[in-house]
N, C-alpha and C positions, 0 to 999 in steps of 0.2 A: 504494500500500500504506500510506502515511503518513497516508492518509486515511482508511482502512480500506474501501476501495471496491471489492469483493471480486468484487462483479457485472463492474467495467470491468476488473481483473484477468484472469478466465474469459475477457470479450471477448478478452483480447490471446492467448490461445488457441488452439491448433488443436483439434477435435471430440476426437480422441483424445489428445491431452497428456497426458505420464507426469512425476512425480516420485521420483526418490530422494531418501532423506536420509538421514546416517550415524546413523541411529534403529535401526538393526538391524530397521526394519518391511519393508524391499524397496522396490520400484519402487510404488506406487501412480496411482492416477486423479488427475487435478487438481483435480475434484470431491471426491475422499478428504482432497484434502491442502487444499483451502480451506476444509473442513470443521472440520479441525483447526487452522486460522489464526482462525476464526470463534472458536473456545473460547477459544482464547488468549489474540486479542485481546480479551474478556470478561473478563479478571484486570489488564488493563495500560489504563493512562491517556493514555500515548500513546508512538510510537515515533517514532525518527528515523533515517533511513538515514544513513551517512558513506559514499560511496565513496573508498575506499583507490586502486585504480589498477581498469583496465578494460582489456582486450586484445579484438580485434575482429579476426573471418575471414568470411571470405562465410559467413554463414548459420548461424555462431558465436561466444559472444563469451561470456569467462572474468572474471565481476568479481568484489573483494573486498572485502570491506564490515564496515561497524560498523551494528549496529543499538543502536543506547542508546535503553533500555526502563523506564518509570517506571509502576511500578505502583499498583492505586490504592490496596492497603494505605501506599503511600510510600513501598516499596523502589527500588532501583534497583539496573541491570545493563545489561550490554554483552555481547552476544552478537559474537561476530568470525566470520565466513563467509566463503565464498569457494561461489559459485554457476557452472555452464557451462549455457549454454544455446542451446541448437540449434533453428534458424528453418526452418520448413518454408512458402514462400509468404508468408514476413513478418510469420508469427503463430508466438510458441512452441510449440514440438513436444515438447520435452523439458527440466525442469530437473535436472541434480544440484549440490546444498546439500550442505554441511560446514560445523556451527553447531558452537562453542565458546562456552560461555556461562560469562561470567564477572561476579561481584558486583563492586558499585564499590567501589574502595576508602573504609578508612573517613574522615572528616573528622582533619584535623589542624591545623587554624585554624580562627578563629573563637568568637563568643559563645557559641555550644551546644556546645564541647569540653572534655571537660577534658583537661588537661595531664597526662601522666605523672608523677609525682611519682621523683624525685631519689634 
């Protein structure tokens, strides 16, 4: 995904793969939802995963991640997720996403800050 390789994404797929996301859109197609990672990533210069911590069951596995996101206007942000995804044959079958996205905080050192005044 850091790559934006959307195609080898699909690959790690099963045919029918569903996504929710706490977007109040519902369960969607995984075509639906790489659809709308393609837009996305068309506003953002580039991402970076963090994993936080990862828990693993036969055929499940609960990660929770930092996505820190720089876009190419210059902004910057940090989305905080936590993903479960269910393995049917060792190709995803199902994701559900819970993104919180949050702006970076602002600079408070350095050459380009000013200083609050007193």
């Amino acid at each position: 995904m850091e790559a934006g390789d959307l195609a080898g994404l699909r690959a790690l797929c099963t045919a029918d793969a569903t996504v929710w996301q706490n977007d109040g859109a519902g369960t969607r197609t995984i075509e639906k939802r790489l659809e709308q990672v393609a837009e996305f990533f068309s506003g953002i210069e580039s991402v970076r995963f963090e994993v936080v911590r990862r828990f693993h069951k036969p055929d499940e596995v609960l990660q929770q991640h930092i996505l820190h996101l720089a876009g190419r206007d210059g902004s910057r942000s940090q989305a905080h997720a936590t993903a479960h995804f269910r393995f049917e044959g060792g190709l995803i079958a199902s994701v559900e996403e819970y993104l919180f996205e949050m702006p970076e905080p602002p600079l408070t050192q350095g050459p380009h800050v000013v200083a609050p005044r007193s």
